[in-house]
N, C-alpha and C positions, 0 to 999 in steps of 0.2 A: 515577561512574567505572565501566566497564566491567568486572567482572571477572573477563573473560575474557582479558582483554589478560596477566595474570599469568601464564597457562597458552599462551599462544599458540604458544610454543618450540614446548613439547611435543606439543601435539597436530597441530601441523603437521610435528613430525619425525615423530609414528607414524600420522598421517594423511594424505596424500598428497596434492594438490589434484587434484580433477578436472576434466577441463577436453574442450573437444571443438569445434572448427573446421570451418565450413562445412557441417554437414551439415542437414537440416530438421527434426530434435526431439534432445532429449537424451534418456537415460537410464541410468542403473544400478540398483543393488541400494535404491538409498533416496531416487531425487527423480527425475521425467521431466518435461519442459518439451517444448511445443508450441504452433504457433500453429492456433485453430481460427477458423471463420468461422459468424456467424450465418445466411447466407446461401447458396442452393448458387448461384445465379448471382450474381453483380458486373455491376455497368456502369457508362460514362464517363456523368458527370451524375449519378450515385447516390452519397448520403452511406451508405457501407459500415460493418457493425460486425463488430468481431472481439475473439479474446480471447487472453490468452497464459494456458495452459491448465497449469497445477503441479498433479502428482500426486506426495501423500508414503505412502510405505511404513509402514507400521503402527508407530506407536509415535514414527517422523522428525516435526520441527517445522524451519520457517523462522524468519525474523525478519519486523517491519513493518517501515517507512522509519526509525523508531525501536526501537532494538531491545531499549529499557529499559534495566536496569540489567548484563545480561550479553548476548552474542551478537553479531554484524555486520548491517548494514542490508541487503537486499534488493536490488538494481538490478536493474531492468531499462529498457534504453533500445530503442526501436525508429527505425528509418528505414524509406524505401521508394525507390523510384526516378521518382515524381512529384518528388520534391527532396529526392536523397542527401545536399546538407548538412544538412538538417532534421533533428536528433533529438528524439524526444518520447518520452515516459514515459507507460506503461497507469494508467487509475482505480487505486486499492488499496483492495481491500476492508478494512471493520472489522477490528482482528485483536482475537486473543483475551488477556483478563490471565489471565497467569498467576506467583501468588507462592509462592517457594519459600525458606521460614525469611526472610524479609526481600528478596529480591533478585526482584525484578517484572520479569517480558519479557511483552515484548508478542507475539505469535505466529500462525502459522498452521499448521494441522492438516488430513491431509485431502486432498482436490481444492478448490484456490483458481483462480478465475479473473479475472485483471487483464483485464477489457476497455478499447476505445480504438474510437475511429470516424474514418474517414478520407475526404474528400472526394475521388471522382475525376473530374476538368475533364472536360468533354465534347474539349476539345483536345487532349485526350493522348493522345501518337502511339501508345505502346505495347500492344500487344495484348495484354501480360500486368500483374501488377501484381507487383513483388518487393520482397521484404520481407529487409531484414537485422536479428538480433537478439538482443542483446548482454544477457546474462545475467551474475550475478555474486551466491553464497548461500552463507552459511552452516546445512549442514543438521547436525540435533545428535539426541541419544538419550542415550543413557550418554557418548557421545560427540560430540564435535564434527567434520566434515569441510568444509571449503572446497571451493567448485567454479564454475568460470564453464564458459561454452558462446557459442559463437557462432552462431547457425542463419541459414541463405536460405534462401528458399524464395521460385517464382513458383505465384502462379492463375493462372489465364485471365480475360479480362475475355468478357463475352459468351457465354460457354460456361459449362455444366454445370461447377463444382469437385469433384474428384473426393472420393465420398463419407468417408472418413476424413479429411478435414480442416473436416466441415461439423458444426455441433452448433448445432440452431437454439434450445437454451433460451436463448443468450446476449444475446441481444436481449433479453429479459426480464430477464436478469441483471443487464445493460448499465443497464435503468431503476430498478433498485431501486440501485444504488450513491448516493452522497450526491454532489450536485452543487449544492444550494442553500448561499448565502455569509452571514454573518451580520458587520455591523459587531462590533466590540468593541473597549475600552480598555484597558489594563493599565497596574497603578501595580505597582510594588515598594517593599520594605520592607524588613528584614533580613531576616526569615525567612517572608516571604509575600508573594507577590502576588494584590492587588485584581484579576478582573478581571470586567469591566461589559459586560456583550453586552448590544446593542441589542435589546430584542425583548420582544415582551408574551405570556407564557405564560398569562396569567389565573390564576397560582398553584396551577394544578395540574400543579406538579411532585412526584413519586415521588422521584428522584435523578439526577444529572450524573456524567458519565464524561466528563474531559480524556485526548484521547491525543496526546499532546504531539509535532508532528514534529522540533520543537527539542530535540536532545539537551543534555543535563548542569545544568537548572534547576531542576525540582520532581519533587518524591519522591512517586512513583507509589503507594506504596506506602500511603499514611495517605488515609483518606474524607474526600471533599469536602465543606464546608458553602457553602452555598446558602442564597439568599433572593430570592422574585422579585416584584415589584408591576406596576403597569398601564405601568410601561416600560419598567425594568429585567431582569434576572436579573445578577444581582451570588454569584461564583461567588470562596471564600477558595482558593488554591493555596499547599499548604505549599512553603517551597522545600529543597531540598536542602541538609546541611550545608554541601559544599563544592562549590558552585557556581564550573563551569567553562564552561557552555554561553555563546550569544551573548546579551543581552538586547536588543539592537538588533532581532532579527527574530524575532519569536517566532510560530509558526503550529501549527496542528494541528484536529483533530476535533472535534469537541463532542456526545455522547452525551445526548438527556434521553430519561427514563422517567417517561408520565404517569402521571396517576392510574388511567388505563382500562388500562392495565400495557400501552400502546404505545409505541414507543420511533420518536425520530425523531433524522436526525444531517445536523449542519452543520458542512462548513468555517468557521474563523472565520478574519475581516480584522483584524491585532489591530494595534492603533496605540498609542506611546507616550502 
């Protein structure tokens, strides 16, 4: 259970939502959102990558898609005008655990960058490409403050983008993010679930980090035991006293750390 839901009165009467419409980046005193481009030229025919660019003020945290045991989830939806009903949602990078006396969020610290890649048809009439992009955070410190943002913004296709909107490490960002899918099973229990990812580590595993995008089922908070053979990795998940999440759809991250202390991360496809 959240527990920040308890407080929520409060800190939304003495914190105010921020909010901000139509313009091409956000910012105030504790969170600035932007869209940047790996790219300084675009063109029709070229698969494009970009990033939606969160910078937090020293000491401000976000949330993940899960935001653990206290905090709100992150959104971000983008469109464009290749097909305005289309919305799609940027990669999200790893976030960070962090436990405090028992209560685990999951976080982000820092300059975070949600990358996404977009196909532009060589048919496409418009000589620009525009972007609509729907934000929606909770940013916290001592305190908590809510905030969405809407931003547009067009490039040019075929022309130079002008230089403050271009940040070429993204492209490399873009490839380190986790995009590989791994089978996996899940049994439940009363107070644990089994689950069995498909996959042969050759037993040198270090340790597993679940970052669960299914809110309200296992308690983040207690280490995982693991065991893996020439097929398996069979990974024990405590679950939560009082589970409220769906068990119907259970998805998320999968963190291992080998023996060589490198660590690799997969979506997992989890099936009853």
């Amino acid at each position: 259970m959240r527990f920040l839901i308890l407080f929520g009165l409060l800190f939304l009467a003495l914190n105010p939502t921020s909010f901000a419409k139509g313009s091409n980046y956000y910012k105030d005193k504790r969170i600035q959102i932007e869209l940047v481009s790996a790219q300084d030229i675009i063109s029709k025919g070229d698969t494009a990558i970009f990033a939606i660019r969160v910078t937090l003020s020293k000491g401000w945290h976000i949330y993940w898609v899960n935001p653990g045991d206290a905090g709100e989830p992150t959104i971000l939806e983008i469109s464009t005008n290749i097909d305005p009903k289309q919305k799609f949602v940027p990669l999200f990078p790893t976030p960070s655990y962090k436990n405090t006396e028992g209560i685990v969020t999951l976080e982000y610290k820092g300059t975070v960058y949600f990358p996404f890649q977009i196909f532009i048809p060589r048919t496409f009439q418009s000589d620009s490409l525009a972007f609509n992009i729907y934000s929606k955070w909770l940013v916290c410190r001592e305190k908590c403050v809510p905030g969405e943002a809407k931003l547009s913004l067009s490039l040019p296709l075929g022309k130079e983008i002008p230089k403050r909107y271009v940040e070429k490490k993204v492209h490399d960002i873009f490839k380190q993010y986790p995009k590989d899918t791994l089978n996996s099973k899940i049994e439940f229990s009363e107070d644990f679930a089994n689950l069995i990812v498909d996959a042969n580590f050759n037993n040198a595993i270090n340790s597993v980090i679940i970052y669960p995008i299914t809110e309200g089922l296992f308690d983040l908070e207690q280490k995982l035991e693991f065991r893996a053979d020439d097929k398996f990795l069979k990974i024990k998940l405590p679950m939560l006293q009082y589970v409220w999440g769906d068990k119907s759809k259970v998805e998320g991250l999968l963190e291992i750390e080998f023996s060589n202390k490198k660590k690799k991360y997969f979506w997992l496809n989890v099936v009853k």
